[in-house]
C-alpha positions in Angstrom: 0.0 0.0 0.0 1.4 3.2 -0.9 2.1 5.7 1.9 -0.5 8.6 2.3 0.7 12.1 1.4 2.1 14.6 4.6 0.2 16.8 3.6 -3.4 16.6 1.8 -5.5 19.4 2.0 -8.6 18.0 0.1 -10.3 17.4 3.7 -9.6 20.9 4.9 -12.9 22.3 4.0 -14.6 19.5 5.7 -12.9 20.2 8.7 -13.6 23.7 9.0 -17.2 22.8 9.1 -16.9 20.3 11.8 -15.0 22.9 14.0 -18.2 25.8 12.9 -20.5 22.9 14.2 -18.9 22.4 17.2 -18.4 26.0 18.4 -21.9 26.8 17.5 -22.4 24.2 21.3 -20.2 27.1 23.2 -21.3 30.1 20.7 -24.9 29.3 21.3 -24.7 28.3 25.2 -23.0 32.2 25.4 -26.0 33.5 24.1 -28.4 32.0 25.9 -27.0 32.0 29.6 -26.2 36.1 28.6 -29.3 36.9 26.7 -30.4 40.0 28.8 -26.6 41.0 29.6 -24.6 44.0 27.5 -22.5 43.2 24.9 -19.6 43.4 27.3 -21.0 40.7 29.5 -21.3 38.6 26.4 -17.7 39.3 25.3 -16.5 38.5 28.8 -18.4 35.1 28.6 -16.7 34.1 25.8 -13.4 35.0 26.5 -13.7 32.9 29.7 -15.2 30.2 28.3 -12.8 29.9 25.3 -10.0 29.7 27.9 -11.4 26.7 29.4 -11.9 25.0 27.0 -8.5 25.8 25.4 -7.2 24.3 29.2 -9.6 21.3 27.7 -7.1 21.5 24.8 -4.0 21.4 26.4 -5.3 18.3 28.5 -6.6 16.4 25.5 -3.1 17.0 23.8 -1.2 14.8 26.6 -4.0 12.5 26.4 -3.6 12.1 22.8 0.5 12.3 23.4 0.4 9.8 26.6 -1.7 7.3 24.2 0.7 7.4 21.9 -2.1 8.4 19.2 0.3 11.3 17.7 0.3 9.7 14.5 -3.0 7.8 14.5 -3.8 9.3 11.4 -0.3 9.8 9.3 -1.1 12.9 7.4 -2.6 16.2 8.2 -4.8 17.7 8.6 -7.7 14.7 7.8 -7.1 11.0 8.7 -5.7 9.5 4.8 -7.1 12.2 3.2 -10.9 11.9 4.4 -12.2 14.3 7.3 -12.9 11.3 9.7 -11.6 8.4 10.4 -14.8 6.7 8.7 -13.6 7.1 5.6 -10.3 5.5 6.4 -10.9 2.2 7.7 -9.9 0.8 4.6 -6.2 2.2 5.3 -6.1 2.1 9.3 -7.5 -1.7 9.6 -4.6 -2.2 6.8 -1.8 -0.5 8.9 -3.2 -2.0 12.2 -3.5 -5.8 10.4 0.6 -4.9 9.4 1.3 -3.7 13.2 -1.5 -4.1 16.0 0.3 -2.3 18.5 2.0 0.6 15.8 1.0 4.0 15.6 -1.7 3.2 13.5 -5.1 2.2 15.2 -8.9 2.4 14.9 -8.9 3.8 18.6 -5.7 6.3 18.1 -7.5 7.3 14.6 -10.2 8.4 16.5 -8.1 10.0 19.6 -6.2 12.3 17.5 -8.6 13.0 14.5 -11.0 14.6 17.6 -8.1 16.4 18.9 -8.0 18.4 15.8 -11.8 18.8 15.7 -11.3 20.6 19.4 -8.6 22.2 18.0 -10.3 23.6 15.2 -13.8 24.7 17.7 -11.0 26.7 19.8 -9.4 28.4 16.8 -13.3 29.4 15.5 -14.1 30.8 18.8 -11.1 32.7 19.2 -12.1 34.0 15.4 -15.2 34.9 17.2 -14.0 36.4 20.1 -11.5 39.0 17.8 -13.9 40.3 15.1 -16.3 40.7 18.3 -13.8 43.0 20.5 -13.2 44.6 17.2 -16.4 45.4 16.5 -17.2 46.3 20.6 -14.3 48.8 20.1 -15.7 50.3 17.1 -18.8 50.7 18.6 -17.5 52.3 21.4 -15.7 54.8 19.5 -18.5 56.0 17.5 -20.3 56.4 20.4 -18.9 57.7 23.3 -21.1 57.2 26.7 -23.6 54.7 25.1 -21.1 51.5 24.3 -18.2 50.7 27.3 -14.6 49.9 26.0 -13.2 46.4 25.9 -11.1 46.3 29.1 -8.0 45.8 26.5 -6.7 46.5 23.0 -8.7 44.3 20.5 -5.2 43.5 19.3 -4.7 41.3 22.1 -7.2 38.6 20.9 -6.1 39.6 17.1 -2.4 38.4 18.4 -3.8 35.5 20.2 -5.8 34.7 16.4 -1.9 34.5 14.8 -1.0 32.4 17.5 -3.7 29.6 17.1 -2.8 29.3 13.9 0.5 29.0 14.3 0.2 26.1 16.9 -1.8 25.0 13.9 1.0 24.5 12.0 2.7 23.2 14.9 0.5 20.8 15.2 0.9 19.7 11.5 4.7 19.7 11.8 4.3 16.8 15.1 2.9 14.6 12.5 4.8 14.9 9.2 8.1 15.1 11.4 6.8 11.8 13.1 6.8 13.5 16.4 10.3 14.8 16.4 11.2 16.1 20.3 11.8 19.5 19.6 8.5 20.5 17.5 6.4 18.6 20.3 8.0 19.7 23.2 7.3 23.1 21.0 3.9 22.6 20.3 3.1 22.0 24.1 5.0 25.3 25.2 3.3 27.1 22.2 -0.3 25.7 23.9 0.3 27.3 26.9 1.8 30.6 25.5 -2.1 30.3 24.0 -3.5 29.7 27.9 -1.6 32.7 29.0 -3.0 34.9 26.1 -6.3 34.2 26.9 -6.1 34.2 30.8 -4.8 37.9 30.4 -8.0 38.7 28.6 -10.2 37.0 30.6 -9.1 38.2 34.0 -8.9 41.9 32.2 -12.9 41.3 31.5 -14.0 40.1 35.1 -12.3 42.8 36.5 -14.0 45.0 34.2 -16.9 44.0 35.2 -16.8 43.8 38.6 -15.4 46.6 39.1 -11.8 45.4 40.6 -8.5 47.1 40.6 -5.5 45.6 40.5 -4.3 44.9 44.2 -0.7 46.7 45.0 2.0 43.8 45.6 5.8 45.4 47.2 8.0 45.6 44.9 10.0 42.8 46.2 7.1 40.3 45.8 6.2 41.4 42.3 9.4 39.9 41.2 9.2 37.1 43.4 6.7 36.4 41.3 7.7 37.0 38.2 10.8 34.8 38.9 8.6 32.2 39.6 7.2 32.6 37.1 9.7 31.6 35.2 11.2 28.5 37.2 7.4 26.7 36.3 8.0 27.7 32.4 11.3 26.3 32.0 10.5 23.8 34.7 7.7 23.2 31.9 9.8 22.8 29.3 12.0 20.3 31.0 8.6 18.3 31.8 8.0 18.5 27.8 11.6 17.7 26.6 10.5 14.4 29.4 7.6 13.3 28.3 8.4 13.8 24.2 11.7 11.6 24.9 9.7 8.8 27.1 12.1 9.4 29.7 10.1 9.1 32.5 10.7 5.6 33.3 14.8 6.0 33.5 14.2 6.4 37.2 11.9 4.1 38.6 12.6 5.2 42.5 12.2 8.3 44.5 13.8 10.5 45.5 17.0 8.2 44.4 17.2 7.5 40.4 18.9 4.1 40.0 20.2 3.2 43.9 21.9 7.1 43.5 22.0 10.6 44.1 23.4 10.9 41.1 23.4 8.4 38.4 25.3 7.9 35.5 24.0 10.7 33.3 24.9 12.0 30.0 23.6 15.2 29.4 24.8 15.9 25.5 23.2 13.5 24.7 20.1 14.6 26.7 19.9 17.5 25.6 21.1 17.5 21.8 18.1 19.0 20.6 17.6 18.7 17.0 17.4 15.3 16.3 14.8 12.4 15.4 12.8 10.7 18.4 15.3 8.2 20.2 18.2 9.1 17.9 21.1 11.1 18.1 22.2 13.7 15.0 24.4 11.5 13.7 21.7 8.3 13.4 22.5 6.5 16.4 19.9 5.3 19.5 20.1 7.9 22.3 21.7 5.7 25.2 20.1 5.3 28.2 22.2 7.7 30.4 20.7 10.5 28.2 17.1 9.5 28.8 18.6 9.4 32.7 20.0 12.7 32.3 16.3 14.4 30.6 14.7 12.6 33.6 17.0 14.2 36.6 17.2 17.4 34.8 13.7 17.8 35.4 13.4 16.5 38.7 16.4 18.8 40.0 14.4 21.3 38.5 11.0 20.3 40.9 12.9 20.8 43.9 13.4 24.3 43.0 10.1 25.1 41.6 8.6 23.6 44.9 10.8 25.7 46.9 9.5 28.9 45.3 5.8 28.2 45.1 6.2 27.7 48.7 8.1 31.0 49.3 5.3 32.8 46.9 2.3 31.2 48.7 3.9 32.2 51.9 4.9 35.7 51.6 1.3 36.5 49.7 -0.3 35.1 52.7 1.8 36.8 54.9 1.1 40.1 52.7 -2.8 39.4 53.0 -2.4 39.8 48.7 -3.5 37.5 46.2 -5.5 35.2 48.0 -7.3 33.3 45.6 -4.3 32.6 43.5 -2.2 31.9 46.5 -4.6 28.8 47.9 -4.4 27.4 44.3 -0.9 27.8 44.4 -0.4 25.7 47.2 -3.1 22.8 46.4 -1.3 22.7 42.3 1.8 22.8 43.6 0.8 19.7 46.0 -0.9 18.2 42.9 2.4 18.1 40.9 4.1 16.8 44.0 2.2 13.9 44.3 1.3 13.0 40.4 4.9 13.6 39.4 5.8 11.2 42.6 3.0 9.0 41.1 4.7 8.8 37.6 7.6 7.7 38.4 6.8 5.3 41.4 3.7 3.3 39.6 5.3 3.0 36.2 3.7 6.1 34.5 -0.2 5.8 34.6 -2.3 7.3 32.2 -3.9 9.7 34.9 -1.4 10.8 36.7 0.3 11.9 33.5 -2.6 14.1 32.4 -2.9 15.0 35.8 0.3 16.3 35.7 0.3 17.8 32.6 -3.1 19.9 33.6 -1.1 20.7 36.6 1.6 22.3 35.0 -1.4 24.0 32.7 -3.4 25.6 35.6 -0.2 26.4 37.5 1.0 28.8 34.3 -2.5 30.5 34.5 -2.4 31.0 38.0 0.7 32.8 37.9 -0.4 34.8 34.9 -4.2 35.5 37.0 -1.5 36.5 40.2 0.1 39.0 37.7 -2.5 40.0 35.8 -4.6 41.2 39.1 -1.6 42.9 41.0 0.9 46.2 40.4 3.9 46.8 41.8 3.7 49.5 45.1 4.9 53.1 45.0 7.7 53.8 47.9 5.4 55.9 49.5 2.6 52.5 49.5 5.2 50.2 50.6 6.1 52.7 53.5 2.4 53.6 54.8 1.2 50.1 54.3 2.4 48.1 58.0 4.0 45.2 57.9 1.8 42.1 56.9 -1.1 44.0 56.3 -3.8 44.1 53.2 -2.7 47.0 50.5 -5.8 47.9 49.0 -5.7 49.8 45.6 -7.1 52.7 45.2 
């Protein structure tokens, strides 16, 4: 049987529809739980719905990942060039009949065609949600006292639009690079990047409409914050590079790898970047002290994290600042304690590993809600405000 094209874009069209049919669920449930609301209430609606079901997304994606359904259709974007995986048995029962427990499958058809259907609903609502805070602005404009503002530029959603399609092509890339590290370690980090977007946007549009200020944060804490900020990113990363190598499993003990502190490691090879899934640039297998070296790496790197999401969650509750994002600090950061322990501990199981995944997820957006909501205090707050007490904004 002749292999299916990369790339065939006679299904495209087809697609498209499916994703229109399937936001029309969110679209329409929008409407109707906001039918007597303002046009700004609507807007908000959407924006916060279209983040959580892009944090949907981002879970689905490790599902489809953790299942090893990546390439459960070989070519993009339709499943052997038909928009479902109906039209393909012919081929899948073919590649499965050749391999029963390859990459192709009925079941992993299925997992990862409906990824892209998500996929495609999240990129038509956040088509929706642009040419709406366009047109909210306009109206605004043109007439000044009768229609509010968007709480934000309407370029905000227009970049978040170039984004989406960008993971897009990200997306294609996983499967006609046969889910080469880099691009899917990429194309996770690019899916968060997208949850950070929108959770700027959507926290913007509740505090709009409740009528909140930012709360003041010293100056001092702000970059706490933003340092930490940036541990869980690259700490994200490292959890990416893991999972897109299968190197969770080259340390099956905690909080010793291999009956040692530190194991025999080989961290070139670990961290040679460009290169094909299990093989090194120069076409041989990646040994196993690489995979043991991805592995520690990122489990170095929890320590760390854990430290400072500690630190955070204590000095906002000393500070009386941030409380909402400072309890879910503390309960995600205990979620990726234990499912991370889980992991490694009970050979990898399939919910822990989503678990995790959608831990790491909701811990970027909590960060981003804690920044989002707060500004850095003036001297003169800092001074006035005593120590350990509420600073209110004005």
């Amino acid at each position: 049987m002749d292999a299916p094209l990369l790339y065939d874009l006679a299904p495209a069209a087809r697609l498209m529809l499916l994703g229109v049919l399937i936001a029309l669920g969110p679209l329409a449930w929008v409407g109707w739980r906001n039918r007597g609301g303002s046009s700004m209430r609507r807007l908000q609606a959407l924006t916060v719905l279209t983040l959580f079901l892009t944090f949907d997304l981002v879970l689905f994606g490790a599902f489809t990942r953790l299942t090893d359904s990546g390439l459960g259709c070989p070519d993009w974007p339709g499943c052997y060039g038909n928009a479902s995986p109906v039209g393909a048995r012919t081929e899948i029962a073919a590649a499965q009949h050749a391999m029963p427990t390859g990459p192709v499958t009925h079941g992993k058809a299925w997992v990862e065609m409906i990824h892209r259907y998500l996929a495609t609903s999240v990129g038509v609502l956040i088509i929706v949600l642009t040419v709406a805070t366009w047109v909210q602005q306009r109206r605004a404009l043109r007439s000044p006292g009768g229609e509010a503002l968007p709480p934000l530029s309407p370029w905000w959603p227009t970049v978040t639009l170039v984004w989406v399609c960008l993971q897009g092509a990200f997306g294609a890339l996983t499967v006609t690079m046969k889910l080469f590290p880099a691009i899917v370690t990429l194309h996770l980090l690019g899916g968060l990047v997208l949850l950070v977007l929108l959770c700027v946007q959507a926290v913007r549009h509740t505090h709009a409409a409740q009528g909140r200020a930012p709360e003041h944060l010293a100056s001092g804490l702000r970059w706490g914050l933003a340092a930490t900020a940036v541990l869980v990113g690259l700490q994200v990363a490292l959890g990416g590079w893991v999972s897109t190598n299968y190197a969770v499993l080259a340390c099956t003990t905690f909080p010793a790898c291999q009956g040692s502190w530190w194991p025999a490691m080989d961290f070139r090879q670990g961290f040679e970047l460009w290169r094909p899934l299990g093989l090194l640039q120069d076409g041989s297998h990646i040994s196993f002290a690489g995979l043991t070296a991805i592995h520690y790496a990122h489990r170095l790197m929890a320590y760390a994290v854990l430290a400072a999401l500690a630190a955070l969650w204590w000095r906002l509750r000393q500070a009386g600042a941030l409380q909402g994002p400072a309890r879910w600090l503390a309960g995600l950061g205990l979620l990726q304690l234990l499912t991370g322990f889980s992991n490694v501990v009970l050979d990898w199981p399939l919910v822990a590993a989503v678990l995790h995944t959608g831990g790491a997820a909701a811990l970027v957006m909590v960060l981003t809600w804690a920044w989002v909501s707060s500004r850095a205090a003036s001297a003169r707050q800092e001074f006035s405000a005593p120590s350990g007490a509420p600073r209110v904004s004005a």
